[in-house]
KERO-720397 format. One record per residue: x, y, z of N, C-alpha, C, O, CB in turn; residue in one letter. Coordinates in steps of 0.1 Angstrom, whole numbers, plus 2048, in hexadecimal, padded with zeros to 3 digits. Glycine has a CB too. Example, Ala and Ser with C-alpha at 12.3 -4.5 7.8 and 13.67 -1.06 7.14 Angstrom:
<sites>
8847C784E87B7D384E8847DF84E88E7DF8558717D385AA
8807EA8478897F584788180084F88680B85088D7FA839S
</sites>
This chain:
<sites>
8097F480080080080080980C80081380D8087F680080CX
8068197F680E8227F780C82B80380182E80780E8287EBX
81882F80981B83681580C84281480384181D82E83E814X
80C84C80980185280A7F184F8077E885780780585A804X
7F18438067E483F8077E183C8187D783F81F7E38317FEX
7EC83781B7E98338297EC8408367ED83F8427F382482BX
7EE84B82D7F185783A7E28598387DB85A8427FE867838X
7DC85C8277D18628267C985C8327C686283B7CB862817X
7C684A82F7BE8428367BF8478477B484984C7C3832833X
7C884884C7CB84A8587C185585B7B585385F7DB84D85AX
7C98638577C28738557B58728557B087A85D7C687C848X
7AB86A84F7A086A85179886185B78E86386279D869847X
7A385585A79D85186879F85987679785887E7A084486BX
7A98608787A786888379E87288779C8768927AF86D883X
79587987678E88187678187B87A77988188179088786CX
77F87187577186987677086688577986688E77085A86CX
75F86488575B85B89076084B89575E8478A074E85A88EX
76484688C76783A89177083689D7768408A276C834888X
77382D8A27778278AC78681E8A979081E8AF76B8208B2X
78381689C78A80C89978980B88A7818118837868008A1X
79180488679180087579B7F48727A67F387879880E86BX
7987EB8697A07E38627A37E38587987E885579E7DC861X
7AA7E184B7AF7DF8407B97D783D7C57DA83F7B07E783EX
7B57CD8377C07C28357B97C48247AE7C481F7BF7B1840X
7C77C48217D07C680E7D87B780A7E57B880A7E17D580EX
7D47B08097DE7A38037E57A18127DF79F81C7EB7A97F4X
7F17A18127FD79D81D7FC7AA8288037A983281079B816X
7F77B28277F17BF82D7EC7C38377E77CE8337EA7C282AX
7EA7C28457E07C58507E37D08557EF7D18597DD7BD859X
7D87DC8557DA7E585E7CC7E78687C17E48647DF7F2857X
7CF7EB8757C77ED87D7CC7F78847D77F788B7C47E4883X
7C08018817C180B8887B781188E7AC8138887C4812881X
7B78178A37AE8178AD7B58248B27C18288AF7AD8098B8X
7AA82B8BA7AA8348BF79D8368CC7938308CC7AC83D8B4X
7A083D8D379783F8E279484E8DE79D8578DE7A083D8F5X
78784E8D977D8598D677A8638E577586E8E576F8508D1X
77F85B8EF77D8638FA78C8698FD78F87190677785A906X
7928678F87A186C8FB7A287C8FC79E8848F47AB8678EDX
7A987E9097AA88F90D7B08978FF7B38928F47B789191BX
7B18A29027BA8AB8FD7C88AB8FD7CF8AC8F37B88B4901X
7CF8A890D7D88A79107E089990E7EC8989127D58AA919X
7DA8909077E08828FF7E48888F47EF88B8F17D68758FCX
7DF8898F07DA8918E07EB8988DD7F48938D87C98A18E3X
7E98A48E37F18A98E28018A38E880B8A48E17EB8B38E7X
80089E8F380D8938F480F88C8EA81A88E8E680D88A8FEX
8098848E380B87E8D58118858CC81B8808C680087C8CFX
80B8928CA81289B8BD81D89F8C18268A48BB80C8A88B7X
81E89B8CE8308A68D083D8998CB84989B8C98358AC8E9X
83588D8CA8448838C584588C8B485188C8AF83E86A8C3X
83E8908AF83F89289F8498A08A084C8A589582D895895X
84D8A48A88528B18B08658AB8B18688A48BB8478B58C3X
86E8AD8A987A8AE8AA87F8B78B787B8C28BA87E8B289EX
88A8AF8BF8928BA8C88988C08C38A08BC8BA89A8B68D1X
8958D28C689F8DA8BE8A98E08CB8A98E18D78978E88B5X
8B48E48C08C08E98CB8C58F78C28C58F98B68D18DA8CDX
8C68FD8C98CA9058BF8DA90D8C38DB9128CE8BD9118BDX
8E390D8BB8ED90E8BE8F49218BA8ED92A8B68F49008B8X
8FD9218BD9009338BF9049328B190F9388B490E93B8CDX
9069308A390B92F8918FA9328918FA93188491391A887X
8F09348938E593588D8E292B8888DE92E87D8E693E886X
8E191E88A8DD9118838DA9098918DF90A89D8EB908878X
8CC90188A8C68FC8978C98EA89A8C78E688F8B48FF897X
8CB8E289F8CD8D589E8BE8CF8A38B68D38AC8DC8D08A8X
8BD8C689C8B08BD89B8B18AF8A18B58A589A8AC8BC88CX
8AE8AE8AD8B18A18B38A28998B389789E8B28B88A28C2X
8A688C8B589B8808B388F8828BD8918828C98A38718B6X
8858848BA87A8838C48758788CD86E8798D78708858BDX
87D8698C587D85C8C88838548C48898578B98758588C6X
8858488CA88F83C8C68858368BA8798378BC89282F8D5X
88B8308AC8818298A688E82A89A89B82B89C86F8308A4X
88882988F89182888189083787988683F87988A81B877X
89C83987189C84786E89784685F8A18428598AB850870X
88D84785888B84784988D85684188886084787D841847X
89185883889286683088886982A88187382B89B867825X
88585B82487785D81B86885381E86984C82887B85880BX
85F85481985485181B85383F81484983881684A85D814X
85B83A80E85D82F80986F82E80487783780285182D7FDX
86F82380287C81E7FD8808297EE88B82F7EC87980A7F9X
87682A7E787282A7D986F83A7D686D83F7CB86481F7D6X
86F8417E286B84E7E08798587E78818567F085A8517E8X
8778637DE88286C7E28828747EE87887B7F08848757D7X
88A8747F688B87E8008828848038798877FB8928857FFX
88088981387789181787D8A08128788AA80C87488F826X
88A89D8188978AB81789F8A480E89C89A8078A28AF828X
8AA8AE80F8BA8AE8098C28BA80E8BE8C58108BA8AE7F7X
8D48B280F8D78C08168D58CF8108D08CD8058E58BF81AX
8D78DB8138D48E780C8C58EA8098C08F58098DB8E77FFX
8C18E48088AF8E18098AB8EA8118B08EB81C8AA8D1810X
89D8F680D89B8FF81488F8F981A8878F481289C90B80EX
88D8F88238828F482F8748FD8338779088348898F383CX
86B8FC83686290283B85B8FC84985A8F084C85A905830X
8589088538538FE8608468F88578408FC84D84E907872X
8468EA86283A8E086183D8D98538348D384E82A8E9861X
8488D984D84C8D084284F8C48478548C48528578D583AX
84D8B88418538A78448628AB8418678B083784C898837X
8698A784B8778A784E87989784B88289584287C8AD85FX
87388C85187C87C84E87087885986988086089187A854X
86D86885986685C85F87285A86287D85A85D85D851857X
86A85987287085087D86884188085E84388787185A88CX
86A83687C86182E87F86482589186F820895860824871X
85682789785B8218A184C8178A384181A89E86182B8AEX
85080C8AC84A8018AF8407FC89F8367F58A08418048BDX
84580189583C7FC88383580A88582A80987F82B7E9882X
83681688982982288883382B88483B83088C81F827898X
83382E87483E83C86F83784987782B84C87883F83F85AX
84284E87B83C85988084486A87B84C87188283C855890X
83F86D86E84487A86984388486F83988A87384087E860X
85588887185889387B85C8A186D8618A286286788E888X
8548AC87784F8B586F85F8C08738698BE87B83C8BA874X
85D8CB86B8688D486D8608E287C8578EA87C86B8DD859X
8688DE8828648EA89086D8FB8868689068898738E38A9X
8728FA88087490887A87790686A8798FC864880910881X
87691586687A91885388C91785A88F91B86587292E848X
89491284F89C91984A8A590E83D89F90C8328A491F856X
8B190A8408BA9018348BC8FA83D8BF8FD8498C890682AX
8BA8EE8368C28DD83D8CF8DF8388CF8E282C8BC8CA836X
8DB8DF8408EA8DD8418ED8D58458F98D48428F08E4845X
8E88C784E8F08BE84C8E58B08538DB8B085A9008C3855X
8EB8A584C8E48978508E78928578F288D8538E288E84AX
8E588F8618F288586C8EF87786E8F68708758F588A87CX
8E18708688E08628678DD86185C8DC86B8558D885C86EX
8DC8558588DC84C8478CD8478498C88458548E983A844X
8C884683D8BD83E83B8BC8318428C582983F8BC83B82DX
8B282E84D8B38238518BB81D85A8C081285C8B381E84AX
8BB8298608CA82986C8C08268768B48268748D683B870X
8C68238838BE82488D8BE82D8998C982E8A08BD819890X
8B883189B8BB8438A38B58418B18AB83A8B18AE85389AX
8BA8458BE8B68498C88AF8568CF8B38618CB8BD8468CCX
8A68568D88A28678DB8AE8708E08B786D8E88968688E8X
8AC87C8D98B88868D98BD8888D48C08948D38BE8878DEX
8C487C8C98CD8788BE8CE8828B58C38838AF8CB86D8B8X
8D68898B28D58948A68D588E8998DD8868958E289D8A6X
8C98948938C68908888C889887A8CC8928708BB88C88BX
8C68A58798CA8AE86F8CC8BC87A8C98BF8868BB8B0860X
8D38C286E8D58D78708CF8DA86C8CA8D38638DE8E286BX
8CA8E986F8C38EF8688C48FD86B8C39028768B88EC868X
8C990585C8CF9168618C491A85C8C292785C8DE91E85AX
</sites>
């Protein structure tokens, strides 16, 4: 299943009323649940893993550390090009790279605008929380 079918699928099941869902594709199963009663305050703890640690150093360039332990992906599939590249001008709330943890990619977004200057893990590395992951001037 292509990665953006299954963010779309997601995006709307969060929006909807449902509770639960299945979909099984050939060799395929996904299941996806959620607690309709769930606070605000979950909610919002959730979105802060998609939230890179920033550091920001005295050169005017900010360091972007891991939000979580999991796997570091660039792109959205094997088969698709980069989210980034270095020199690459950025905007906040842009997809920076999938971190996948426990099988749940979780696309970490840009906390500011400016240029990616540097990569410090490989595709498919495996990253710990804190771990510096890109620059950004």
């Amino acid at each position: 299943m292509d990665m953006r079918v299954l963010r779309r699928i997601i995006k709307e099941f969060e929006k909807s009323s449902l509770s639960k869902l299945e979909i099984t594709e050939k060799d395929l199963n996904i299941k996806l649940e959620k607690d309709l009663h769930q606070n605000k305050d979950q909610v919002k703890i959730m979105e802060s893993y998609n939230q890179p640690l920033v550091q920001e150093t005295k050169d005017d360039y900010y360091v972007l550390e891991s939000p979580l332990v999991g796997t570091f992906y660039e792109a959205s599939s094997p088969d698709a090009a980069p989210f980034v590249r270095l020199n690459q001008r950025v905007e906040k709330g842009e997809v920076l790279f999938i971190i996948e943890a426990m099988k749940v990619m979780n696309e970490i977004k840009s906390p500011i605008s400016g240029v990616i200057k540097k990569i410090h893990v490989l595709d498919g590395q495996s990253v710990e929380f804190a771990q510096k992951i890109m620059e950004i001037e």
